[in-house]
N, C-alpha and C positions, 0 to 999 in steps of 0.2 A: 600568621596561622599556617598550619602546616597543611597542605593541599590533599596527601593523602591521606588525612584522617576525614575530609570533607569526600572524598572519593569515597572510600572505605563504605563512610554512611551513606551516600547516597546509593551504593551499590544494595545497601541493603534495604533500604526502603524501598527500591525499586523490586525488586528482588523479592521480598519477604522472607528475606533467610541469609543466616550468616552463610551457611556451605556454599549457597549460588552466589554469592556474592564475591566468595572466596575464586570462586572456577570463576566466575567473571573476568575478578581481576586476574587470576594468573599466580595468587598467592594461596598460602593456608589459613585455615579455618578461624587458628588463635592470632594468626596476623591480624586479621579483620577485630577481632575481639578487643585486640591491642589499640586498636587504631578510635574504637568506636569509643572506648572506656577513658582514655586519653582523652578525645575530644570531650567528652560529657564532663568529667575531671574539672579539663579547662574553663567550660561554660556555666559549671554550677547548674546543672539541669539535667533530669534524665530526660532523656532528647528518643527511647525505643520502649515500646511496651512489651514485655517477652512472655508476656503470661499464655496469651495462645497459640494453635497451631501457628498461627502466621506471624512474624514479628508485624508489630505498627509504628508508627511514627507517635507522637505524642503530639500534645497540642501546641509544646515549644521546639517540639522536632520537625512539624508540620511548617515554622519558619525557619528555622535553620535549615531545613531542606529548599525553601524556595533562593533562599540567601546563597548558599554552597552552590547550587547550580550554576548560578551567575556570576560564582567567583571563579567555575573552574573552567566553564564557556570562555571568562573573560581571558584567565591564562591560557588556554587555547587557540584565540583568538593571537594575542602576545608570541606565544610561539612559531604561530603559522605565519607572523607577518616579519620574524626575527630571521627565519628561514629564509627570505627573498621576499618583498612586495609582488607579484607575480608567481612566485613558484608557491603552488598547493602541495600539502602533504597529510600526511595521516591518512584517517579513512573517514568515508563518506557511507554509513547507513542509510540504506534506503529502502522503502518497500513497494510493490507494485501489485495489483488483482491483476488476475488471470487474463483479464482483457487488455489493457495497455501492457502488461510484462510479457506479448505473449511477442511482440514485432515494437512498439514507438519505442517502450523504456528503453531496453537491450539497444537498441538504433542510434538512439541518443544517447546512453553512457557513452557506447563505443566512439564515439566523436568526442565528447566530453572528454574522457580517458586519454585520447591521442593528444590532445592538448594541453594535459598535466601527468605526465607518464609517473609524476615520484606520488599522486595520487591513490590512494586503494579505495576502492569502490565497490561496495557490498551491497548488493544487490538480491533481497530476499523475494519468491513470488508465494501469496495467501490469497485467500477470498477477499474481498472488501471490508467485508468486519472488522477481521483478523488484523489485517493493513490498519487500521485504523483504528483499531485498541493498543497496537503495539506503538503508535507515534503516541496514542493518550498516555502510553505507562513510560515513555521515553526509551522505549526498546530501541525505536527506528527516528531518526532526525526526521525524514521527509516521507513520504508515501504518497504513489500515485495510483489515483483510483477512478473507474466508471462510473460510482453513486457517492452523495455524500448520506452521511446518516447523523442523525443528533448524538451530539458526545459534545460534554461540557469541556469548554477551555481550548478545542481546537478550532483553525481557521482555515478553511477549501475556499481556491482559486480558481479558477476556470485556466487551460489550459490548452485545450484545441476540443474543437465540437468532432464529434463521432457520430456517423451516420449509422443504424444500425437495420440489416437485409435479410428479409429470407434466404438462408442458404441452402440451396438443392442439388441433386448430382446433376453433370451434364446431360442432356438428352431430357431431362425428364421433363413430364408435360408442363410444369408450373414454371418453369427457365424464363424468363426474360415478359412475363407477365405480371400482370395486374389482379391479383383474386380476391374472392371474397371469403371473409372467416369460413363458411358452409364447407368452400370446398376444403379447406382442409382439414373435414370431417374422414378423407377418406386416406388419413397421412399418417403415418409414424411422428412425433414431434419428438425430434434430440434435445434435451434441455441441461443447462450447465445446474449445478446444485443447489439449492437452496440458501441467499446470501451474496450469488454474484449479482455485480453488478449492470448484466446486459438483463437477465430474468426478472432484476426489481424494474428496470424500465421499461420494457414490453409487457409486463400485468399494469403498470401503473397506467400507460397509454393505451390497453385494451379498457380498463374501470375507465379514463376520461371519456372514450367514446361509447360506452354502452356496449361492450360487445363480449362473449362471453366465447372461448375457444374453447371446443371439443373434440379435439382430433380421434383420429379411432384407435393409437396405440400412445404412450408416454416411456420414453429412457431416460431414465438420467443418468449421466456418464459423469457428472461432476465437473473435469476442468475441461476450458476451450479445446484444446488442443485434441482432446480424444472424443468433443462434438465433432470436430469438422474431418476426424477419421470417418467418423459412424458416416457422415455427409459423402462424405468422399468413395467411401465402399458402397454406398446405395442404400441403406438399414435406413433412412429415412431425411427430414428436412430438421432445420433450425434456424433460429433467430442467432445471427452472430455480429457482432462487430466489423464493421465494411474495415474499418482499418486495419484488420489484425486477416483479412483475405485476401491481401496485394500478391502474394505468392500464388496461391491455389486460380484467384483472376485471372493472373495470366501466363497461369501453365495448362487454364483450360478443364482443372480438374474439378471447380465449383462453378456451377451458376447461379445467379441470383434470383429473384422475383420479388413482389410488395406485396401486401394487406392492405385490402380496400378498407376508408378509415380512418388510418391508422398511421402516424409518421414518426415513430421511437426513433431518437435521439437522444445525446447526451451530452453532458460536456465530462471531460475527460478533467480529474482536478487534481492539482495540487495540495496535497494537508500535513500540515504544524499543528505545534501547540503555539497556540495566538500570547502573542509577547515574549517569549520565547528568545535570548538571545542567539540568534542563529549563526555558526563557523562559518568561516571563510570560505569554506568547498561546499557549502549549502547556496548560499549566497550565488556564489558563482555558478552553481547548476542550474539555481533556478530561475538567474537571467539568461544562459544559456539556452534552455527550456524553451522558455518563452521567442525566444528568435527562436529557435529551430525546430518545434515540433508542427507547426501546420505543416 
């Protein structure tokens, strides 16, 4: 069977469209057309539903798509070990939320990377969701994230626990203390958007303890990285990821404090699609991973 026609289609089921499918691959439009109509030919089955906006899979496309995946994993697989048993190639999609892409992932490709230099390593950063609808649709092999969330068919690891701190500018009164929700009635709170994964686990661990935060102003800036500016200029305090503050630590320019209470944590996860035959540069990241991210 010819690998590109099973490409072809899965591009486009993935996809819902011959044109994305076509910019996917790198080819045109009636390529894909060629390739889709061919295969269907061969199988005696229309295998795409084109009646709506979105193309669909059919209900014998729906297995021929689980089937193609696995045949073209498997040649994947075949090629990357024909290359040299040891030498990785190709590329490694990957995705990471804001909170571990902001300092571990980057940390750990770059190790990762120097150890298989003929490696390409794509590394996208989204909110947790996002992370994790793109591994459900097969956009991204792997995705590491702060929160898991229900989505059918994938499977989260635990990956290193992450403490997670009030972040304040230096000098200020709450530094290197212990307080109580109250006072920080009288604080600005920096908060990341709506979907990250530090925000879902400090409202989760305020509702287990009974405690209801009302500080006296609210920003949301969206991603980490422009919380811990707003922190760092003095505009106010936030809940951030202790690991993604090893810089700011100890240059001095963040301090920390706690919530009486209150001890948000998390574990930082690893997520697939569960059964999922995984590449060879997947594989080896994510025992990588695992020795080197505490």
């Amino acid at each position: 069977m010819d690998t590109r026609q099973l490409a072809a289609f899965c591009a486009v089921v993935e996809r819902g469209s011959f044109s994305q499918a076509a910019d996917r691959l790198g080819v045109t439009q009636p390529a894909v057309s060629l390739q889709i109509r061919s295969l269907e030919e061969r199988l005696g089955r229309r295998l795409l539903d084109r009646s709506g906006r979105r193309v669909e899979p059919t209900e014998a496309g729906r297995r021929v798509y689980e089937g193609a995946l696995r045949v073209l994993q498997a040649e994947q697989r075949l090629l990357d070990e024909a290359a040299g048993e040891d030498q990785l190639s190709g590329t490694l999609p990957l995705g990471a939320s804001t909170g571990p892409g902001g300092r571990l992932v980057p940390l750990l490709l770059c190790e990762f990377a120097r150890a298989h230099p003929a490696l390409h390593v794509a590394l996208s950063i989204f909110d947790t969701q996002t992370v994790i609808s793109l591994v459900a649709d097969r956009e991204l092999e792997l995705g590491i994230v702060g929160a898991a969330r229900r989505a059918k068919g994938l499977s989260f690891e635990p990956l290193v626990r992450d403490e997670i701190v009030l972040a304040v500018p230096p000098g200020h009164r709450l530094a290197g203390r212990t307080v109580g929700v109250a006072e920080l009635e009288r604080e600005t709170l920096v908060e990341m958007q709506e979907g990250a994964g530090v925000r879902q686990v400090v409202e989760e661990e305020l509702r287990r303890a009974r405690l209801r935060l009302r500080p006296g102003a609210r920003i949301e800036l969206g991603l980490q990285e422009s919380v811990k500016s707003a922190v760092v200029a003095g505009h106010g305090v936030a809940f951030i990821s202790r690991t993604a503050l090893e810089d700011e630590l100890g240059a001095g320019t963040i301090a920390i404090a706690s919530v009486e209470g209150i001890a948000p944590a998390r574990e930082i996860l690893l997520v697939r699609v569960a059964g999922r035959v995984a590449t060879r540069a997947a594989d080896a990241f994510v025992a990588f991973a695992h020795e080197h991210a505490s």
